[in-house]
Legacy VTK file of the C-alpha trace (Angstrom):
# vtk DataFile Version 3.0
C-alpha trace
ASCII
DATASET POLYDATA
POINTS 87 float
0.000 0.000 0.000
0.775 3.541 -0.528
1.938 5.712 2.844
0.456 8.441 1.173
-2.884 6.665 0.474
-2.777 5.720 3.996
-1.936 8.829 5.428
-4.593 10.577 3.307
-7.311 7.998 4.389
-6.240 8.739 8.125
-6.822 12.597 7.505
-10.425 12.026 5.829
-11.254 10.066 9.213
-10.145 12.464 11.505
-12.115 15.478 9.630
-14.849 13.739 8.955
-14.857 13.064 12.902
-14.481 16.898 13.493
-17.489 17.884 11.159
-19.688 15.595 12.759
-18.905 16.785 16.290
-19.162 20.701 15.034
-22.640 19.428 13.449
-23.715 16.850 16.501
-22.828 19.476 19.185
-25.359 21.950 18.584
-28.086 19.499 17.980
-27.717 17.376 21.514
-28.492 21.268 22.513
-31.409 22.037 20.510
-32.863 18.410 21.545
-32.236 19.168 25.454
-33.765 22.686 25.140
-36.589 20.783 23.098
-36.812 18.675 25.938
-37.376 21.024 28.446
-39.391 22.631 27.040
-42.029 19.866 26.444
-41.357 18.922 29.971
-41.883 22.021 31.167
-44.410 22.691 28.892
-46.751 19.498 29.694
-45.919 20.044 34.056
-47.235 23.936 33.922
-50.189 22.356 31.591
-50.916 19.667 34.746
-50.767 21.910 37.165
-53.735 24.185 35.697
-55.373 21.939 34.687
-55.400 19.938 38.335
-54.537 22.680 40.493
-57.514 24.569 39.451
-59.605 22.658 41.683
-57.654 22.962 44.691
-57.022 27.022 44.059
-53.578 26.303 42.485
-52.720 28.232 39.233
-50.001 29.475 37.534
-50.761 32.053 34.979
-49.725 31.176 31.338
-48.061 34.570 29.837
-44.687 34.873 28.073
-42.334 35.030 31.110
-44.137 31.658 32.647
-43.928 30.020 29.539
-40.393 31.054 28.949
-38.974 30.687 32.538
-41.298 26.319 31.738
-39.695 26.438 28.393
-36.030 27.237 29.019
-35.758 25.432 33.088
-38.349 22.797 32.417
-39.527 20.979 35.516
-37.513 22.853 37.889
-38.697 26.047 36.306
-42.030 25.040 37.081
-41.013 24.414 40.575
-39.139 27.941 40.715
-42.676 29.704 39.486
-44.480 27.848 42.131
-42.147 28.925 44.654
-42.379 32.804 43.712
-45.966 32.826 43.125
-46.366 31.364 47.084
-43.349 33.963 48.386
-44.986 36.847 46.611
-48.646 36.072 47.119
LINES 2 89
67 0 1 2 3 4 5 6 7 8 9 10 11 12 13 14 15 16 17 18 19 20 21 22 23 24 25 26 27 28 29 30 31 32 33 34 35 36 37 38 39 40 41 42 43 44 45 46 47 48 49 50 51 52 53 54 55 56 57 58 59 60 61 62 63 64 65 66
20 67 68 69 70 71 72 73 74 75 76 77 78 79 80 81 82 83 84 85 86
């Protein structure tokens, strides 16, 4: 075999490795802020939806739904919180 075949071949590997992980990276972030967000999303949904009955509500405006979206489950958590320390 040819070293510089060889050599060549070796190089294609390794930046074929690097593009993936510069194209990979970003995704596993989109998917965990997707994630979240659905999470987050579904808990403040439950919480209306059941807490309704029992006089607990959290109201759905931009800053909820952002604070759900971005933190998720502990986002919900951190709304509850404030809405009991400032109520």
């Amino acid at each position: 075999m040819n070293l510089n075949l060889v050599l060549t071949f070796a190089l294609g590997i390794i930046l074929l490795f690097l593009v993936a992980r510069l194209i990979f990276g970003p995704l596993r972030i989109v998917g965990r802020l997707l994630w979240n967000a659905l999470l987050g999303g579904a808990l403040l949904y439950l919480i209306n939806l059941v807490g309704g009955r029992i006089g607990l509500q959290l109201p759905l405006n931009p800053v909820s739904a952002l604070v759900a979206g971005f933190l998720g489950i502990p986002g919900v958590i951190l709304l509850l919180v404030l809405q009991y320390l400032l109520a």
